[in-house]
PDB file with one MODEL, atoms N, CA, C and O in Angstrom:
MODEL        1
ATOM      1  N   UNK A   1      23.656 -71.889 -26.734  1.00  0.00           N
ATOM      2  CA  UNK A   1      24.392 -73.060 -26.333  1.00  0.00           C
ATOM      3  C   UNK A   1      23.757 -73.694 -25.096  1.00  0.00           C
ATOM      4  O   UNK A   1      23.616 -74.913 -24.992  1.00  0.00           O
ATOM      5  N   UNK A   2      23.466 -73.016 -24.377  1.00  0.00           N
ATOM      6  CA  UNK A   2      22.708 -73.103 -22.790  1.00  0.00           C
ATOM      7  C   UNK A   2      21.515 -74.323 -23.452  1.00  0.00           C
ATOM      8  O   UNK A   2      21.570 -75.439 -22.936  1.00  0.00           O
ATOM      9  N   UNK A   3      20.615 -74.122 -24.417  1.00  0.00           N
ATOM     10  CA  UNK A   3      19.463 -74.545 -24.318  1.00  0.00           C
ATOM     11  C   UNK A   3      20.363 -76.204 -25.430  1.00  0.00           C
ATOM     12  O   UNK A   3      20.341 -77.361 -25.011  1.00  0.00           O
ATOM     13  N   UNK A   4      20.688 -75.988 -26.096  1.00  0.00           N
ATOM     14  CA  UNK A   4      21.188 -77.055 -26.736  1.00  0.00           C
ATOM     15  C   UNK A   4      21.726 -77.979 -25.790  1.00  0.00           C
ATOM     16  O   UNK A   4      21.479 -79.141 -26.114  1.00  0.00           O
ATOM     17  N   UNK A   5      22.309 -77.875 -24.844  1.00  0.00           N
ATOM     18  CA  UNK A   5      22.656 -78.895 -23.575  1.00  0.00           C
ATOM     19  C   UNK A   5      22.045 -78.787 -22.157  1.00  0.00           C
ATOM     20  O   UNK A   5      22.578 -78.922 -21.055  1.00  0.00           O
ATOM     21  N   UNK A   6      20.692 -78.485 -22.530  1.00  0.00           N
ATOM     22  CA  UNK A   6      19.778 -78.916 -21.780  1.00  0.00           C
ATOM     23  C   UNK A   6      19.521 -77.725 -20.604  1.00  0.00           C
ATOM     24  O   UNK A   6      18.645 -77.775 -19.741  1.00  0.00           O
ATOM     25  N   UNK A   7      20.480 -76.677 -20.785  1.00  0.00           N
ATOM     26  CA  UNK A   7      20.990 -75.816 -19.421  1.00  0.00           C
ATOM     27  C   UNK A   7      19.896 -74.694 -19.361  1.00  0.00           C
ATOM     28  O   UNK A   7      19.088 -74.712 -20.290  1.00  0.00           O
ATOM     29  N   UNK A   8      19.709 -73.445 -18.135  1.00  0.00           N
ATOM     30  CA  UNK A   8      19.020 -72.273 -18.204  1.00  0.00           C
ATOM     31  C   UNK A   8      20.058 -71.283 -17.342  1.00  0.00           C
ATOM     32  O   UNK A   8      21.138 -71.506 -16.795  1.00  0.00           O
ATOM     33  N   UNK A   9      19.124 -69.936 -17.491  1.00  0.00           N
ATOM     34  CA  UNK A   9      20.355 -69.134 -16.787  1.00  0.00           C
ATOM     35  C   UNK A   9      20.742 -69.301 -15.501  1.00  0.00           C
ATOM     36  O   UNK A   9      21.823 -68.847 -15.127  1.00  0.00           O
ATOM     37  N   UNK A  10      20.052 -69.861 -14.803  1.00  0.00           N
ATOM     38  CA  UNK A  10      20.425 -70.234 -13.382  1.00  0.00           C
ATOM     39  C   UNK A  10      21.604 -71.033 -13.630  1.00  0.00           C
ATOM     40  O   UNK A  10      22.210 -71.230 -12.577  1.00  0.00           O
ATOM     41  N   UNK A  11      22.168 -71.581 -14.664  1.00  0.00           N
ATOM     42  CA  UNK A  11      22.840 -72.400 -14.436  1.00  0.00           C
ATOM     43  C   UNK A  11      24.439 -71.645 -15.274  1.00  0.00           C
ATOM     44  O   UNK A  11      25.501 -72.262 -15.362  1.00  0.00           O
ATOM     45  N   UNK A  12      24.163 -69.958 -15.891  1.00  0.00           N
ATOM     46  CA  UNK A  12      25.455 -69.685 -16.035  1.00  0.00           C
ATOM     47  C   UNK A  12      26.631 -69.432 -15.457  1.00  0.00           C
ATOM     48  O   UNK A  12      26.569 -69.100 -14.273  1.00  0.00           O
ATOM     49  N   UNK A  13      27.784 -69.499 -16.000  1.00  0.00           N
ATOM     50  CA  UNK A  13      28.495 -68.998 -15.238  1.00  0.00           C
ATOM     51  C   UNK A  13      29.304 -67.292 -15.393  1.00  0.00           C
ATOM     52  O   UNK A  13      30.028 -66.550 -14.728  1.00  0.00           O
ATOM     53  N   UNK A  14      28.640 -67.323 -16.664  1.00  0.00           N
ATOM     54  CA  UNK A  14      28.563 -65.242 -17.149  1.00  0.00           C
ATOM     55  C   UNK A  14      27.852 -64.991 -17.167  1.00  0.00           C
ATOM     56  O   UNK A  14      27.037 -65.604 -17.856  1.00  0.00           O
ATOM     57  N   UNK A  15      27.401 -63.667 -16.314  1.00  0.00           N
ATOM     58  CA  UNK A  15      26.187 -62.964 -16.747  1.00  0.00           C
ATOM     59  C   UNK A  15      26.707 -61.469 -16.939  1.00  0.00           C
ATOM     60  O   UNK A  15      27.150 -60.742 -16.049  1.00  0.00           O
ATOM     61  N   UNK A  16      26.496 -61.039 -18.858  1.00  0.00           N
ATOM     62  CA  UNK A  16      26.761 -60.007 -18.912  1.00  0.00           C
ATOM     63  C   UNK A  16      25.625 -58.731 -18.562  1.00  0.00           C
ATOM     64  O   UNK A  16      24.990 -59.278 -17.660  1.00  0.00           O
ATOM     65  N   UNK A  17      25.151 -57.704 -18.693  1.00  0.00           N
ATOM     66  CA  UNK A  17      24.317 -56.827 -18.471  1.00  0.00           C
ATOM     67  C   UNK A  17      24.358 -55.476 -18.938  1.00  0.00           C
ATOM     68  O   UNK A  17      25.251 -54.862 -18.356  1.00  0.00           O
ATOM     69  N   UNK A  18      23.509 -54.529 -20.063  1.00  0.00           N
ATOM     70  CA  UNK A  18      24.006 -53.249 -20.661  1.00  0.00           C
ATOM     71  C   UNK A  18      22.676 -52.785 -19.875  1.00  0.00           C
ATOM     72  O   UNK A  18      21.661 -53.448 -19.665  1.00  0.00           O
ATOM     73  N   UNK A  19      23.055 -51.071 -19.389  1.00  0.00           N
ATOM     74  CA  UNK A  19      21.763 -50.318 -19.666  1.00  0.00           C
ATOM     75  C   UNK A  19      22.307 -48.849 -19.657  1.00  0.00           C
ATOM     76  O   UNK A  19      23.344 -48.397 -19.172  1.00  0.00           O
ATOM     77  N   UNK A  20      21.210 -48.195 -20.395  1.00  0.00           N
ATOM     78  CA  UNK A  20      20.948 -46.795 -20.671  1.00  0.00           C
ATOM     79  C   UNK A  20      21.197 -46.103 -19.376  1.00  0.00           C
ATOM     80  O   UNK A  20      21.109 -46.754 -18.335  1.00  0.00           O
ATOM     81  N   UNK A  21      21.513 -44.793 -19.352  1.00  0.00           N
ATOM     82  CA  UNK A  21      21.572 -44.155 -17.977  1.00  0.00           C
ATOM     83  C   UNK A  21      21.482 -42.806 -18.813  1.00  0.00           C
ATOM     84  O   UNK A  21      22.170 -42.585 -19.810  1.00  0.00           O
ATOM     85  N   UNK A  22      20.170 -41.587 -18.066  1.00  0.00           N
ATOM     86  CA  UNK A  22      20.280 -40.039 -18.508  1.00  0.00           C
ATOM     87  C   UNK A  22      21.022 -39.981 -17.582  1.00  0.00           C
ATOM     88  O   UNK A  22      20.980 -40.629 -16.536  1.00  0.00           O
ATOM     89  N   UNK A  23      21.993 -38.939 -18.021  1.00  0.00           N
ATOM     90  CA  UNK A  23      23.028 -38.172 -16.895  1.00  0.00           C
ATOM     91  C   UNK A  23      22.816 -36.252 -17.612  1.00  0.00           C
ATOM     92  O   UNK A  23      23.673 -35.441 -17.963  1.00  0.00           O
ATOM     93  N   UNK A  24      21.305 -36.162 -17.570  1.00  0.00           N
ATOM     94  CA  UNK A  24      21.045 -35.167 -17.316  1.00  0.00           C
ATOM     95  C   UNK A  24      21.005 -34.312 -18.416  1.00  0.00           C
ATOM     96  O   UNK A  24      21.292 -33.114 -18.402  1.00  0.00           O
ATOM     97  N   UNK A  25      20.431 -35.350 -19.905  1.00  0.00           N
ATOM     98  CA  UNK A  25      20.044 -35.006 -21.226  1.00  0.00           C
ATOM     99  C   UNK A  25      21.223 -35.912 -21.878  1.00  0.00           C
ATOM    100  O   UNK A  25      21.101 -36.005 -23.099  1.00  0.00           O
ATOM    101  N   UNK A  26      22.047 -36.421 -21.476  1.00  0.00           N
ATOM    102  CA  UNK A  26      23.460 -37.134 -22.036  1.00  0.00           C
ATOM    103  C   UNK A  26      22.800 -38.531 -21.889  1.00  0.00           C
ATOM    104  O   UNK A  26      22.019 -38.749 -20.963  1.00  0.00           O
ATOM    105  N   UNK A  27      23.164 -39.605 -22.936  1.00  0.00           N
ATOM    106  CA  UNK A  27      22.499 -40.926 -22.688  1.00  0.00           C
ATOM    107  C   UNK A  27      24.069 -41.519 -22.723  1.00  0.00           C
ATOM    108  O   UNK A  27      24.770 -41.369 -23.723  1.00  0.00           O
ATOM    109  N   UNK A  28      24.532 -42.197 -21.540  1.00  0.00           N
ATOM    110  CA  UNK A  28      25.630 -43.108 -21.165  1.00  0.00           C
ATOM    111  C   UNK A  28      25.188 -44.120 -21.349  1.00  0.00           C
ATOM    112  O   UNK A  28      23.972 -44.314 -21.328  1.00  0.00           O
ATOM    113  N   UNK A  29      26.379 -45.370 -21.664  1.00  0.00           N
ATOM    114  CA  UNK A  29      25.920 -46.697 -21.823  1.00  0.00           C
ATOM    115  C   UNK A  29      26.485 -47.048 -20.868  1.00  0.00           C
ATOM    116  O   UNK A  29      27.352 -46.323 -20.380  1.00  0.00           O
ATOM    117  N   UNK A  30      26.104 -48.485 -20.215  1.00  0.00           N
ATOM    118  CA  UNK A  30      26.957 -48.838 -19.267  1.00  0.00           C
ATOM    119  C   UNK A  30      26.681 -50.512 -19.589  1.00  0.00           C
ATOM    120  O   UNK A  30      25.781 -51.041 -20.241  1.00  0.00           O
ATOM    121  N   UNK A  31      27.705 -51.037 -18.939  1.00  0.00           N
ATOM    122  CA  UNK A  31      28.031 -52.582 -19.105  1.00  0.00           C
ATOM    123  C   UNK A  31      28.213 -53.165 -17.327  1.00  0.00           C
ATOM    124  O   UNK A  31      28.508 -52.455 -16.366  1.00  0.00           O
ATOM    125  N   UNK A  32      27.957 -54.501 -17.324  1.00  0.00           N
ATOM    126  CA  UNK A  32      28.472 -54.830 -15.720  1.00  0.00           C
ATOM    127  C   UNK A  32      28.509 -56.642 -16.478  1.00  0.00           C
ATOM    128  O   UNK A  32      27.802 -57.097 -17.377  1.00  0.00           O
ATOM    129  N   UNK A  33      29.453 -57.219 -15.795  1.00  0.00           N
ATOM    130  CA  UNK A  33      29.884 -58.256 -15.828  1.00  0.00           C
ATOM    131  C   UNK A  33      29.678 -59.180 -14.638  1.00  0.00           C
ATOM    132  O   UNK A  33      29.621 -58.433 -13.661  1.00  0.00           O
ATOM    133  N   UNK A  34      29.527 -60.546 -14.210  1.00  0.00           N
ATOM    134  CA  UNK A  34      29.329 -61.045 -13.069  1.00  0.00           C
ATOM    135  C   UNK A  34      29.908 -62.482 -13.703  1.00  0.00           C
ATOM    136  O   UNK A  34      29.073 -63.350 -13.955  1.00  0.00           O
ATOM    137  N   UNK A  35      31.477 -62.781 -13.993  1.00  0.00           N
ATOM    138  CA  UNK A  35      32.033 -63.656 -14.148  1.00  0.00           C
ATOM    139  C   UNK A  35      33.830 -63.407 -13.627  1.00  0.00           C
ATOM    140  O   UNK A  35      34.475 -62.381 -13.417  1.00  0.00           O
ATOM    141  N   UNK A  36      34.275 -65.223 -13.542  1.00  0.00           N
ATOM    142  CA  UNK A  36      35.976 -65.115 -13.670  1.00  0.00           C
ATOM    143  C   UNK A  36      36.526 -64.564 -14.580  1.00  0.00           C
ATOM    144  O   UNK A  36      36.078 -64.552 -15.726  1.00  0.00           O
ATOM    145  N   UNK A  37      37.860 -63.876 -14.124  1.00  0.00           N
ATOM    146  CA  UNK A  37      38.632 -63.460 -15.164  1.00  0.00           C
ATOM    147  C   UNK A  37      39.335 -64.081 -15.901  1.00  0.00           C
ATOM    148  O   UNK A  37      40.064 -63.476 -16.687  1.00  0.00           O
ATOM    149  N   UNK A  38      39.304 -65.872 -15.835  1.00  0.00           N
ATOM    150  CA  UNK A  38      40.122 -66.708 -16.344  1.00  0.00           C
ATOM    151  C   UNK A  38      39.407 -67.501 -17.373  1.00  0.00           C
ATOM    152  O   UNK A  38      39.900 -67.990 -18.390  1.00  0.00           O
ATOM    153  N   UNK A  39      37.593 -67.589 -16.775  1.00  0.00           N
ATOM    154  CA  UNK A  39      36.831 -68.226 -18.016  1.00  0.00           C
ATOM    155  C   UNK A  39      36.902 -67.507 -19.193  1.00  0.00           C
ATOM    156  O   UNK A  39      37.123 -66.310 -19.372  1.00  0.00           O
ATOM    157  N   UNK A  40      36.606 -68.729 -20.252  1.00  0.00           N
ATOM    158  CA  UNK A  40      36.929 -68.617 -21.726  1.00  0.00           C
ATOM    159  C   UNK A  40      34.817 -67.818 -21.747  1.00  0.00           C
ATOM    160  O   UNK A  40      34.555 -67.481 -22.901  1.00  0.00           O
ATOM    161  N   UNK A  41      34.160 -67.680 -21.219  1.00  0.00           N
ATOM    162  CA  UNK A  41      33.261 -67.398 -21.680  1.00  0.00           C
ATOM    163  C   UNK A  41      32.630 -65.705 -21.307  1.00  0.00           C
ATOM    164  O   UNK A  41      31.589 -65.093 -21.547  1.00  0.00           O
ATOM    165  N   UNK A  42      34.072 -65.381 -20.516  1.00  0.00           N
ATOM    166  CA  UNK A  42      34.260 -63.847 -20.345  1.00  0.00           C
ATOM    167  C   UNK A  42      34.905 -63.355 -21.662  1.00  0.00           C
ATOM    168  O   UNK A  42      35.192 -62.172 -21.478  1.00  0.00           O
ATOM    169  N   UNK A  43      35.122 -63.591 -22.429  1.00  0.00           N
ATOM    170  CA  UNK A  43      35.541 -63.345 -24.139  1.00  0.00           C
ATOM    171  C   UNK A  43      34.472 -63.031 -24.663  1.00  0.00           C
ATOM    172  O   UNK A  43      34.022 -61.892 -24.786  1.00  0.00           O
ATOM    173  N   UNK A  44      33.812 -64.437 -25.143  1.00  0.00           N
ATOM    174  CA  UNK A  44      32.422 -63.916 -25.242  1.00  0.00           C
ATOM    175  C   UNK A  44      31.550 -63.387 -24.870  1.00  0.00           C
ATOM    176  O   UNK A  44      30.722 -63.452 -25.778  1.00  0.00           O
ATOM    177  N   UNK A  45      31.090 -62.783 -23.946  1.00  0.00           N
ATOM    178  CA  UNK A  45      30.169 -61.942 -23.295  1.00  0.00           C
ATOM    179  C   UNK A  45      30.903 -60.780 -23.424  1.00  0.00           C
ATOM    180  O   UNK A  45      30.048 -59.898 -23.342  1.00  0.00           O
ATOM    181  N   UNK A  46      31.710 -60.384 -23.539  1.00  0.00           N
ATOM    182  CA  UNK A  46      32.377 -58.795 -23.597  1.00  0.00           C
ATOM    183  C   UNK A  46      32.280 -58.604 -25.800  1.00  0.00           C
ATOM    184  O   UNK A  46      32.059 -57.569 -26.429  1.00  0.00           O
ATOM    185  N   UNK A  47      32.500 -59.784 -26.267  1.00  0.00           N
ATOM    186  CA  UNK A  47      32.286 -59.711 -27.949  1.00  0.00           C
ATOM    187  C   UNK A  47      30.491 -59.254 -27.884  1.00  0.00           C
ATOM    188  O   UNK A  47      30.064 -58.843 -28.964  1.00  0.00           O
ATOM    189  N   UNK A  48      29.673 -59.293 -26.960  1.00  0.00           N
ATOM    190  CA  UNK A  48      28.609 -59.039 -27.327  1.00  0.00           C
ATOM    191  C   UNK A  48      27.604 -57.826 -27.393  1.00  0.00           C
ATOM    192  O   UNK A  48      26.451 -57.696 -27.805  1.00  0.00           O
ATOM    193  N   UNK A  49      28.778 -56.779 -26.658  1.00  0.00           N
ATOM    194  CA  UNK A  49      28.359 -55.639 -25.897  1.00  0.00           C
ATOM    195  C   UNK A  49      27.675 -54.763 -27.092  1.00  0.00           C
ATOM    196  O   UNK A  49      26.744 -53.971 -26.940  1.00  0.00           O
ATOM    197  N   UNK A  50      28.303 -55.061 -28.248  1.00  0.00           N
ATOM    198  CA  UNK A  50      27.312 -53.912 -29.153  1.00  0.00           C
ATOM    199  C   UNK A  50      26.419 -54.552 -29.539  1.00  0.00           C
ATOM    200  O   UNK A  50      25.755 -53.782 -30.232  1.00  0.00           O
ATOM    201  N   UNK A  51      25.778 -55.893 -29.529  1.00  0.00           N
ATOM    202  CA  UNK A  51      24.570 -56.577 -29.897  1.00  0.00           C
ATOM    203  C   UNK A  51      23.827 -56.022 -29.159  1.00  0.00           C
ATOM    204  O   UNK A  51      22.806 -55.462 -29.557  1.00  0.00           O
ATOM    205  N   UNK A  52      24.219 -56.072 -27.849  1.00  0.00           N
ATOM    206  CA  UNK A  52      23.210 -55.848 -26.778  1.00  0.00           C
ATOM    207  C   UNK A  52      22.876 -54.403 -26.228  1.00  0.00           C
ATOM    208  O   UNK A  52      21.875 -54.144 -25.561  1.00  0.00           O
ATOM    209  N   UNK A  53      23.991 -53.370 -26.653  1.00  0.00           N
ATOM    210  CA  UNK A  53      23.465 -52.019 -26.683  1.00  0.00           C
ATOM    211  C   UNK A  53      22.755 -51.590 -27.964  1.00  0.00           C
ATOM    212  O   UNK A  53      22.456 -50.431 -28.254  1.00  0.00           O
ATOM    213  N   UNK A  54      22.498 -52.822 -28.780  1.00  0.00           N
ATOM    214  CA  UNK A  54      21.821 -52.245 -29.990  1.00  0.00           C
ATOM    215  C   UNK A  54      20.432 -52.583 -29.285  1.00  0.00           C
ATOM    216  O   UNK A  54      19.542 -51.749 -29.456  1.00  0.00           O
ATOM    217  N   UNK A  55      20.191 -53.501 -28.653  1.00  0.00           N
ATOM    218  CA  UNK A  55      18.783 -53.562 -27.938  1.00  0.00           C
ATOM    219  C   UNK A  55      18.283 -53.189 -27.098  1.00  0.00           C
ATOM    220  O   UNK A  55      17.073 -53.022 -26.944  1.00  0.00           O
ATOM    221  N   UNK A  56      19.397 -52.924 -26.175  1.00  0.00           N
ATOM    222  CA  UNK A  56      18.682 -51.671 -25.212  1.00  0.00           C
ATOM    223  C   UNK A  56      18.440 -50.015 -25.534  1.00  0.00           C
ATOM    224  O   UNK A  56      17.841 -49.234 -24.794  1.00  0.00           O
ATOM    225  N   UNK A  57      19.228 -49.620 -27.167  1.00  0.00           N
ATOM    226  CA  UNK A  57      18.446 -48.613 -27.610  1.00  0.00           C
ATOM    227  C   UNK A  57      17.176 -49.167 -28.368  1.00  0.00           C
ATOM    228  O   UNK A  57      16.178 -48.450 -28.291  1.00  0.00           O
ATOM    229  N   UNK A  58      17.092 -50.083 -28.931  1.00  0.00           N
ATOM    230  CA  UNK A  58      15.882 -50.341 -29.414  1.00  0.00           C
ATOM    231  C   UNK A  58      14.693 -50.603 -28.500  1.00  0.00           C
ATOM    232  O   UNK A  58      13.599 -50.624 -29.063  1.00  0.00           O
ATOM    233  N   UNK A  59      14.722 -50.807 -27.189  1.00  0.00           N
ATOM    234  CA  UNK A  59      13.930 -50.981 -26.575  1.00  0.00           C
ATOM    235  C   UNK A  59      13.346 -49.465 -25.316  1.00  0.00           C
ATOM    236  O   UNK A  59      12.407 -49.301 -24.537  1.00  0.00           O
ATOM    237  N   UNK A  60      14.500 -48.691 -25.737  1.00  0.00           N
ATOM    238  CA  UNK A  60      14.304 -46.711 -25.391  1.00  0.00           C
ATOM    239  C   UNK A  60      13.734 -46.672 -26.503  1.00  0.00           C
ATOM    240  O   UNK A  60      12.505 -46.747 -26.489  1.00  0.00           O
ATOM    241  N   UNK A  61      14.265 -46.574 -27.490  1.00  0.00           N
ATOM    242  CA  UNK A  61      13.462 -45.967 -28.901  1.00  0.00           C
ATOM    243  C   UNK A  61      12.397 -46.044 -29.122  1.00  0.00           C
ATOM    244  O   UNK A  61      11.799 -45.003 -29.396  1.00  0.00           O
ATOM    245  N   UNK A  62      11.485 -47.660 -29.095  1.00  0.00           N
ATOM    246  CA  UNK A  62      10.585 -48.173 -29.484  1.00  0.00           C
ATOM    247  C   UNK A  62       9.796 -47.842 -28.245  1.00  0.00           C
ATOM    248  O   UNK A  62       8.589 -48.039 -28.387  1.00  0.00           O
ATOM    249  N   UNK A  63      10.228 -47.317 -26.879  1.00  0.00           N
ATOM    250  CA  UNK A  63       9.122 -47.370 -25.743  1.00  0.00           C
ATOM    251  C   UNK A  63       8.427 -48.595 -25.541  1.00  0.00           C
ATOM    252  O   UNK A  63       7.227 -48.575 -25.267  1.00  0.00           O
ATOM    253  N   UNK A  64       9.341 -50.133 -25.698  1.00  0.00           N
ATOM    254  CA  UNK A  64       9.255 -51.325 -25.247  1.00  0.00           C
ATOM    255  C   UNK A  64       8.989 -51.017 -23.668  1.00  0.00           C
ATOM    256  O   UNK A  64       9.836 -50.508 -22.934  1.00  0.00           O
ATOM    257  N   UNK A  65       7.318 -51.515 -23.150  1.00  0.00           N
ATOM    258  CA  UNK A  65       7.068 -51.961 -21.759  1.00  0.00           C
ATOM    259  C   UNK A  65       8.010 -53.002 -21.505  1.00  0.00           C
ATOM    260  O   UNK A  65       9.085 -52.979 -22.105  1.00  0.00           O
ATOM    261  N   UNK A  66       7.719 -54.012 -20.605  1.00  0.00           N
ATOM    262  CA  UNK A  66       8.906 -54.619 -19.973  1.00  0.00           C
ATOM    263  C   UNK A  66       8.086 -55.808 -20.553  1.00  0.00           C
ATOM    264  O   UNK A  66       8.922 -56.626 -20.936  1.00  0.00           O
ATOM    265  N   UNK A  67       7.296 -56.105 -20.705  1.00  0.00           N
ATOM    266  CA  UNK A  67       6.382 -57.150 -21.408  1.00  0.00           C
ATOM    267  C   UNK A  67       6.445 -58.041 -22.532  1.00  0.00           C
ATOM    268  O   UNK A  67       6.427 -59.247 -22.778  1.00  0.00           O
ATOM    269  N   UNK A  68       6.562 -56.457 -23.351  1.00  0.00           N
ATOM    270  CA  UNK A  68       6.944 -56.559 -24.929  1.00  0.00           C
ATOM    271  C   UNK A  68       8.260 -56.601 -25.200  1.00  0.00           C
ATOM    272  O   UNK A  68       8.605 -57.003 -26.311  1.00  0.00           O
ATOM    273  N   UNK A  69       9.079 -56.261 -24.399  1.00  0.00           N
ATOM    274  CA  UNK A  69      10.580 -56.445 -24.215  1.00  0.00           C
ATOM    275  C   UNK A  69      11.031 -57.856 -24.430  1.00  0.00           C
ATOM    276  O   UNK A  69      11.687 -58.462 -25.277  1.00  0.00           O
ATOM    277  N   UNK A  70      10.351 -58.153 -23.209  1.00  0.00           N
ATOM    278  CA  UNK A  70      10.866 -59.587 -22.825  1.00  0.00           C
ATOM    279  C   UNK A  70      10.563 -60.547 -23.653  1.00  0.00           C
ATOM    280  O   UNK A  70      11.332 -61.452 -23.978  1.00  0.00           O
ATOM    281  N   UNK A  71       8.912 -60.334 -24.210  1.00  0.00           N
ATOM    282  CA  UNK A  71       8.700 -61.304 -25.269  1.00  0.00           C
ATOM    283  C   UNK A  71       9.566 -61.823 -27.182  1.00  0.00           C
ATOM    284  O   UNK A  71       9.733 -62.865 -27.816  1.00  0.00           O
ATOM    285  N   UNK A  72       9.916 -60.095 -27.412  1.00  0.00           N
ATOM    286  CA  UNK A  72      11.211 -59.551 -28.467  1.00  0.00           C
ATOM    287  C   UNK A  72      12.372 -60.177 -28.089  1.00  0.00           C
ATOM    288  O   UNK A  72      12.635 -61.142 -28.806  1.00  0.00           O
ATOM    289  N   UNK A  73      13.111 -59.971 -27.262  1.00  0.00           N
ATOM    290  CA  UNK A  73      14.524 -60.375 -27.414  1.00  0.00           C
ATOM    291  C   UNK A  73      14.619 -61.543 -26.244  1.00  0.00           C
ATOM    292  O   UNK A  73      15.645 -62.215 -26.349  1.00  0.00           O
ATOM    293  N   UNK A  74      13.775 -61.903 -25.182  1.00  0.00           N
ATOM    294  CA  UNK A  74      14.519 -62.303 -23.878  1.00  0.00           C
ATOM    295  C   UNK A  74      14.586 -64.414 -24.654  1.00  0.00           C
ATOM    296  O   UNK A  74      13.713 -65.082 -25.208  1.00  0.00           O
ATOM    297  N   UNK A  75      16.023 -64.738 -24.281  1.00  0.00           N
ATOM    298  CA  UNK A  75      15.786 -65.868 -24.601  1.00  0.00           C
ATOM    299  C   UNK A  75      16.257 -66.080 -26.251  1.00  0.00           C
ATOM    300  O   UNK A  75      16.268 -67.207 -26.747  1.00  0.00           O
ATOM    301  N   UNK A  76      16.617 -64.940 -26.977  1.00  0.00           N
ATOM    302  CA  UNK A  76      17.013 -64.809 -28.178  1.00  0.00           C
ATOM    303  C   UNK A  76      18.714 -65.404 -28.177  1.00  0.00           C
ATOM    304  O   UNK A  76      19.482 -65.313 -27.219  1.00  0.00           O
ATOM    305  N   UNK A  77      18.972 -65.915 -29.295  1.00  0.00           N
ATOM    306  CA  UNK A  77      20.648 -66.345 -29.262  1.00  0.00           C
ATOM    307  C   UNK A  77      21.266 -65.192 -30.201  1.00  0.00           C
ATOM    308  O   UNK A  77      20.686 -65.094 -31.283  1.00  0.00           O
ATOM    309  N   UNK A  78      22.177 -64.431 -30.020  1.00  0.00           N
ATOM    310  CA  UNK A  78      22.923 -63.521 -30.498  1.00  0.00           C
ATOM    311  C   UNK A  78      24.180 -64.323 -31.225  1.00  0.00           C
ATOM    312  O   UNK A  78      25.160 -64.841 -30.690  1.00  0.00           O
ATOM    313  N   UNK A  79      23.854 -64.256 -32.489  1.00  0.00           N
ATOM    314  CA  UNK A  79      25.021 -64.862 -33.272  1.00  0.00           C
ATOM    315  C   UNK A  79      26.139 -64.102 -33.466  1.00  0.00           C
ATOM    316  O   UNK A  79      25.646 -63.032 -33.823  1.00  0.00           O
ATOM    317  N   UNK A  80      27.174 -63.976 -33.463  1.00  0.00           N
ATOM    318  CA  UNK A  80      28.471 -63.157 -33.094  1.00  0.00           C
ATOM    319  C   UNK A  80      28.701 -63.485 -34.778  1.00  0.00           C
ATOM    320  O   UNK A  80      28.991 -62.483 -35.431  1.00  0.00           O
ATOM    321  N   UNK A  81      28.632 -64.407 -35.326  1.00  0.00           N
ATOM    322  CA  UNK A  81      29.454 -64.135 -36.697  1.00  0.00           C
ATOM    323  C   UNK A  81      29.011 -63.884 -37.476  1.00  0.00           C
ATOM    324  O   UNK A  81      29.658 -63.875 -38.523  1.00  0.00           O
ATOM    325  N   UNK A  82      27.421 -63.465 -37.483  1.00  0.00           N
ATOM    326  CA  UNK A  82      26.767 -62.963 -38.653  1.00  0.00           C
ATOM    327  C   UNK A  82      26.420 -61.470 -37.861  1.00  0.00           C
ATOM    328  O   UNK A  82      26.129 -60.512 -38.578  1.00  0.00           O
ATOM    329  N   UNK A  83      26.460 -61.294 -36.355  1.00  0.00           N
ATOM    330  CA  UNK A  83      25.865 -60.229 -36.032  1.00  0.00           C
ATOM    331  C   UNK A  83      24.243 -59.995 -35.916  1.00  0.00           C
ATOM    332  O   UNK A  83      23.735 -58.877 -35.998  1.00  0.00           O
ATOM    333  N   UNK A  84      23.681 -60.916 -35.764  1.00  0.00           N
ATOM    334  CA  UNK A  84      22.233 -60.676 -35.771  1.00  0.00           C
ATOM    335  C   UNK A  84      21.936 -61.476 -34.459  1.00  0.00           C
ATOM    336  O   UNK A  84      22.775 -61.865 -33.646  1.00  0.00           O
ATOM    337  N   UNK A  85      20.245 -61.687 -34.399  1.00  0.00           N
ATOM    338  CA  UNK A  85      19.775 -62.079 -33.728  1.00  0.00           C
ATOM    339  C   UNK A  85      18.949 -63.196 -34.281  1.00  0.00           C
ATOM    340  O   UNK A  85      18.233 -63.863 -33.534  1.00  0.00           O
TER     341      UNK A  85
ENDMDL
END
């Protein structure tokens, strides 16, 4: 939506965030949020959390550098009603 009206991330007002954590052979997921609790676009960013822990195991799994990472998913639109990318 961002790029369809001209916008970039500097200019959101959610920023969701997943990552992997060893806690000592145990792989935890973790989530962090950096929005209001009243915007309508804190809905969506919390609907996205298993898109996006599907890519941060794919990017443990695959032993994605930060390179090849970024070039794969960064900038990708996550469609919520088909579930893909």
């Amino acid at each position: 939506m961002d790029k369809e009206v001209g916008m970039s991330g500097v200019d959101a007002k959610t920023i969701v965030y997943v990552s992997l954590k060893d806690r000592g052979g145990a792989m935890s997921e973790e989530a962090g949020f950096h929005c209001s609790p009243g915007d309508p676009t804190r809905t969506v960013a919390m609907t996205s959390l298993v898109k996006l822990y599907e890519i941060a195991w794919a990017i443990k799994n695959e032993e994605l550098d930060l390179q090849t990472a970024r070039q794969r998913f960064f900038g990708k639109q996550i469609n919520k009603a088909q579930n893909t990318m």
